[in-house]
C-alpha positions, 0 to 999 in steps of 0.5 A: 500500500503506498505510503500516501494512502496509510497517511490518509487512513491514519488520518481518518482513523485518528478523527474517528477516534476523536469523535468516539472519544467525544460521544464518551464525553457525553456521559460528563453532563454532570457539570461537576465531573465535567470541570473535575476533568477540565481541572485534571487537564489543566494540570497535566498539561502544566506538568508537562509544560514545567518539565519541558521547560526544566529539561537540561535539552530545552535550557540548552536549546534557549542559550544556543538560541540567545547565543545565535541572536546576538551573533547574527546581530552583530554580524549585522552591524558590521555589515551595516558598517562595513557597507557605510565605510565602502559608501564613504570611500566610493564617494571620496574616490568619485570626487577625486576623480572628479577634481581630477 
């Protein structure tokens, strides 16, 4: 079966799981279950969140990142000086010429 074809049937497999899992929800119609659960996902989703953030790959990946931003922004000052410098000189040998 070609590759393109399992992505698609994954795909509908995975919404029909959604809507499966929906329709369970149904049974939540207590209101008080209902933000029993809303409250468990809360949570979950900060623990995890806490632990990505803590984690020694993501505090590694922000200070490669700090890192790569100031270098790129002085890489782009001396371009910018550099550029002004080749404009100053260029004008300076134009007007030499000229009196010339």
């Amino acid at each position: 079966m070609p590759r393109t074809q399992e992505l698609i049937y994954a795909v509908v497999g995975a919404g029909d799981f959604t809507v499966e899992k929906v329709r369970d929800l149904r049974t939540l119609a207590d209101l008080k279950q209902t933000e029993q659960v809303y409250n468990d996902f809360v949570t979950r989703g900060r623990t995890i969140s806490k632990r990505i953030q803590n984690s020694a790959p993501s505090k590694t990946a922000v200070a490669q990142t700090k890192s790569a931003r100031s270098q790129v922004k002085a890489a782009a000052t001396s371009v910018r000086k550099a550029v002004r410098a080749d404009l100053t000189a260029t004008t300076a040998a134009a007007k030499k010429s000229v009196k010339a």
